[in-house]
Residue, then its C-alpha position, 0 to 999 in steps of 0.5 A: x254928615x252923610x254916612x255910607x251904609x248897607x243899601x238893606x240896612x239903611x231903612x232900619x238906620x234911618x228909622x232909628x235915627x229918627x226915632x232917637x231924634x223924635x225923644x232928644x230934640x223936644x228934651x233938648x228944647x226943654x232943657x234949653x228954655x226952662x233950665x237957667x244958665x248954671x243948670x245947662x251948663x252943667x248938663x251940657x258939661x256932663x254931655x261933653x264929659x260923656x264925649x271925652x270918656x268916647x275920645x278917650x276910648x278912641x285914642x287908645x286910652x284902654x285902661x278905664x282908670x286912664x279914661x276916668x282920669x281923661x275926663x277929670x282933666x276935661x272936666x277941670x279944664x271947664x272949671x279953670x276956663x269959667x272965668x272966660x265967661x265974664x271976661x271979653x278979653x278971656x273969651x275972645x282968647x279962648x274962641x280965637x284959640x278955637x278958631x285956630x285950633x279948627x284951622x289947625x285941624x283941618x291942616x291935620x286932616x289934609x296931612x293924614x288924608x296924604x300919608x294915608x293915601x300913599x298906603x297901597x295896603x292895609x298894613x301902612x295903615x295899620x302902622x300909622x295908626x299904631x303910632x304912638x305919637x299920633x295917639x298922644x296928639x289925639x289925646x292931647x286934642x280932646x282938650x282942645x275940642x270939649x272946654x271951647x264949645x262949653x264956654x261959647x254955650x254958657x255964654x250965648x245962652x246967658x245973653x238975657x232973653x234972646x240966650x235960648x234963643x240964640x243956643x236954639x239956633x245954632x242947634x238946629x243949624x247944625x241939626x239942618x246942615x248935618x240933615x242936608x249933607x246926610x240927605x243930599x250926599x245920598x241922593x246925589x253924592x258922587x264925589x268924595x270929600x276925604x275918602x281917606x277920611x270918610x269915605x261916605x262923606x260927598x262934596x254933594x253933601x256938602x252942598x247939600x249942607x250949606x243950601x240948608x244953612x243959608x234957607x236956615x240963617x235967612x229965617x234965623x236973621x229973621x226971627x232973631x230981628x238981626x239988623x237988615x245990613x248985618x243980615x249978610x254977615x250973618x249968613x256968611x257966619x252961619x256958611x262958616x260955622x257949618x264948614x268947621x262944623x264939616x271939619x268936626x265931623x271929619x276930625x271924629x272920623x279920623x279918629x275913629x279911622x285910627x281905632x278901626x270902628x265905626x261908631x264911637x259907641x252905641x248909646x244912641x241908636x241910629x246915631x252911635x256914640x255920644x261923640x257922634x252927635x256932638x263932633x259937628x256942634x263941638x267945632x261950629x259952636x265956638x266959630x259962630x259965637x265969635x263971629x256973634x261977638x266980632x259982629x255985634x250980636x251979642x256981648 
């Protein structure tokens, strides 16, 4: 989403960004048409173990054996919910799980955004995010956030010849509804979307991310030879996916809010931490694969 920045430093950011992203996305691409199914899944494993091992850090698991440990229950999670994959009723379970969870969060946020906004200094802040009971909730969520996506990826992608297709497609909604937002909130962004949360982040921007998912979700329907009379629940899909992608989003920045940086790690240059570029992805992800099953689209 859009970010705030040194109005001197922003040039260098964006260079960097687009550096970054100019050697991921052909690399990503590839991995997606070439590796088979088993192979990506365990890439895109490995991707989210790489995020836990952030979260873990954020949530206040300081201790490197505390953190190794998080992400082998991350890991071990994946594994225990790989049956989900060839079972409807598993999987339906595990994204409508998703889908309440993301609700949930969003409650969570407003709530945190209220608490924190009765806070006339940085001391009550500070003493909210000491809480020991707030760091046991992040830690605890981390679970929730990495082992959804993992089975929605693996699913759509195993879905024949369109798979990689589909896996390219919610990618690049993402990538553009993130484009949009970061774009438009900093050119016209006035208005603050959860400035407890996020300061940088615009209603503006999030304007900016739905006009792009909806030119995206179009094409896509297109593309993907989507049925003419489901190509508007389609798109509805795709406006949904990119608000939890929103939700994502907000939820890593209150995260990082309650660790007090700004990145959740420096791997990436111009886009922070591993984290950083996957909270959108994370919470779309298995949003859109249910809208795909409810809808028809794919089985």
């Amino acid at each position: 989403m859009d970010r705030p920045g040194n109005r001197w430093s922003r040039p260098r950011v964006l260079k960097q960004r687009l550096i970054t992203a100019a050697i991921l996305i052909p690399l990503v691409i590839w991995s997606v048409f070439i590796l088979s199914t088993y192979t990506l899944s365990l890439v895109f494993a490995a991707i989210l173990a790489a995020g836990a091992w952030e979260w873990a850090a954020l949530a206040g698991l300081s201790s490197i054996s505390s953190r190794i440990s998080y992400v082998i229950a991350v890991i071990i999670g994946l594994v225990l919910c790989s049956w989900t994959i060839f079972s409807p009723i598993g999987l339906y379970l595990v994204m409508g799980m998703a889908l309440m969870w993301w609700i949930g969060a969003l409650i969570w946020i407003q709530q945190y955004s209220r608490r924190v906004s009765r806070h006339d200094d940085m001391a009550g802040v500070n003493a909210v995010s000491d809480s020991t009971r707030l760091k046991w909730n992040f830690v605890f969520a981390g679970i929730l956030v990495f082992i959804p996506p993992w089975v929605a990826l693996v699913v759509i992608h195993d879905e024949g010849m369109n798979g990689p297709y589909w896996v390219l497609f919610i990618l690049v909604l993402i990538w553009g509804a993130d484009s949009g937002a970061y774009f438009a909130g900093r050119r016209w962004g006035s208005r603050r979307l959860a400035p407890q949360v996020s300061p940088g982040k615009t209603w503006e921007g999030v304007l900016g991310a739905c006009s792009v998912t909806i030119l995206l979700a179009m094409l896509g329907g297109i593309i993907l030879d989507i049925p003419r009379f489901k190509l508007i629940p389609f798109v509805l899909l795709c406006l949904l996916t990119t608000l939890f992608s929103i939700v994502g989003d907000l939820l890593e920045s209150m995260l990082k809010r309650q660790a007090g940086v700004k990145d959740s790690g420096r791997v990436l240059p111009g886009h922070g931490g591993v984290l950083d570029r996957i909270d959108s992805l994370v919470s779309g992800l298995p949003v859109f694969v249910l809208g795909l099953l409810l809808q028809g689209l794919v089985s």
